[in-house]
C-alpha positions in Angstrom: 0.0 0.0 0.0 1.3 3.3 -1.2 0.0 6.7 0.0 0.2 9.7 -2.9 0.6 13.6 -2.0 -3.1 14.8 -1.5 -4.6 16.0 -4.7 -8.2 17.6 -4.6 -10.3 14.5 -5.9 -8.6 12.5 -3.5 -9.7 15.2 -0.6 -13.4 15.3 -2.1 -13.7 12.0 -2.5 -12.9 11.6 1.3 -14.7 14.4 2.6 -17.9 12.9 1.1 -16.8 9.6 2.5 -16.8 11.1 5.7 -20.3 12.9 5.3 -21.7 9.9 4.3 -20.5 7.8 6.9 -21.9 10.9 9.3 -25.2 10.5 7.8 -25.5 7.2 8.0 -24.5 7.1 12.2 -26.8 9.8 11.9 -29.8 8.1 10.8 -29.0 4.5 12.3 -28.5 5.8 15.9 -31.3 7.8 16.0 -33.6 6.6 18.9 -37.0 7.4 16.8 -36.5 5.5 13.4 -38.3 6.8 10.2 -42.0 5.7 9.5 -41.7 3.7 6.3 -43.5 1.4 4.0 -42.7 -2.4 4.8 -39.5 -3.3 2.7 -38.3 0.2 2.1 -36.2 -0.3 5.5 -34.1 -3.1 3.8 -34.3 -0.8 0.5 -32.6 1.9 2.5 -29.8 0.4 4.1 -29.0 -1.6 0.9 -29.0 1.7 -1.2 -27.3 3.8 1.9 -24.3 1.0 1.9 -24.2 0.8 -2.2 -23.8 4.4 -1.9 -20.4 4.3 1.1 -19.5 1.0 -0.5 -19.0 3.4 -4.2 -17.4 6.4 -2.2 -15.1 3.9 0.0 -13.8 2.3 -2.8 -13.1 5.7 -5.1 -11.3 7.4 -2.3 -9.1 4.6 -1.8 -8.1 4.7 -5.3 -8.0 8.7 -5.8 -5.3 8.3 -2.4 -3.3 5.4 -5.0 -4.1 2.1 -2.1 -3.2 -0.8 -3.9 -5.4 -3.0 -2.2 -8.2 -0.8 -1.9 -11.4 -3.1 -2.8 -10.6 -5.4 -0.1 -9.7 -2.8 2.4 -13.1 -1.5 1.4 -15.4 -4.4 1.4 -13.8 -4.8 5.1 -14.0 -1.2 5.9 -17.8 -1.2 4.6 -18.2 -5.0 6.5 -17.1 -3.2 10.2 -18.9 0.0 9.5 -22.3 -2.2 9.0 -21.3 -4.3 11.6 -21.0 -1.3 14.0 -23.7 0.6 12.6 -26.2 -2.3 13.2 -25.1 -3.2 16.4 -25.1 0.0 18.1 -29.0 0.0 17.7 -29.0 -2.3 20.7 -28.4 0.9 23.0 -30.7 3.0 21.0 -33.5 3.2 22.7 -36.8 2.4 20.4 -34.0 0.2 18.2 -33.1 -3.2 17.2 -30.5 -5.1 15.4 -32.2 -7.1 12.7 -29.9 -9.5 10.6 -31.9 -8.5 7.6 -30.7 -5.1 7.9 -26.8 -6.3 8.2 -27.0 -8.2 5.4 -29.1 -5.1 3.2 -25.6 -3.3 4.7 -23.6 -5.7 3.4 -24.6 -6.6 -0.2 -25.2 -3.2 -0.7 -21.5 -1.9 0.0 -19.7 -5.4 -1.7 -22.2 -4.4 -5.2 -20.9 -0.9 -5.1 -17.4 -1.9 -4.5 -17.7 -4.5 -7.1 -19.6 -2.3 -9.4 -16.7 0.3 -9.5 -14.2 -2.6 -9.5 -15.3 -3.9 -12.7 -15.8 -0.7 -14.3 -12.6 0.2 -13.8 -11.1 -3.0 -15.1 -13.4 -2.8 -18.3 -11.7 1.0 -18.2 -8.4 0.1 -18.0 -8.5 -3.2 -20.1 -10.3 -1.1 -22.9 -8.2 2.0 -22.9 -4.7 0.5 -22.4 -3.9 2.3 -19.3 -4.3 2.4 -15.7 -7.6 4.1 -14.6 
């Protein structure tokens, strides 16, 4: 693992990294959870997770980490690990498996969404996206 000199869409990458993971404490800590349809919980915390497991993976690559999808699919696991089961001292919370697992997929597809995209990228083009 290499670290590069900062450039700027390595700090905006992370700064939104960091907002997201804010957001996301934000809204699973909170001890009155959202009203919503049945399903649309799972729906959330797959999408929520797709989005950090996207923004994980991009700002280890802007900052030049060699092993950065598997230092973000284990980033992302520990994050929805933590996130999930910190509900159980929330009060009006609790830890449902389904949601971990919504956390989970939804960070490893974005990771390996970006993954491939960039291989397709770099195996099209030649070069090393």
């Amino acid at each position: 693992m290499r670290g590069m000199p900062a450039t700027r869409s390595a700090t905006a990458w992370t700064v939104a990294l960091v907002g997201w993971l804010l957001v996301i404490l934000a809204e699973t800590w909170r001890s009155i959870p959202p009203i919503a349809p049945i399903g649309s919980d799972t729906l959330s915390h797959f999408s929520g997770f797709l989005v950090l497991g996207v923004l994980a993976i991009m700002t280890l690559r802007c900052w030049h980490v060699s092993d950065g999808p598997w230092i973000a699919a284990l980033g992302c696991l520990f994050f929805g690990t933590i996130s999930e089961g910190g509900q159980l001292w929330v009060p009006g919370r609790e830890v449902a498996l389904s949601d971990w697992a919504a956390n989970v997929s939804g960070a490893f597809l974005g990771i390996a969404a970006v993954a491939v995209a960039l291989f397709l990228a770099n195996r099209s083009s030649g070069t090393d996206v």
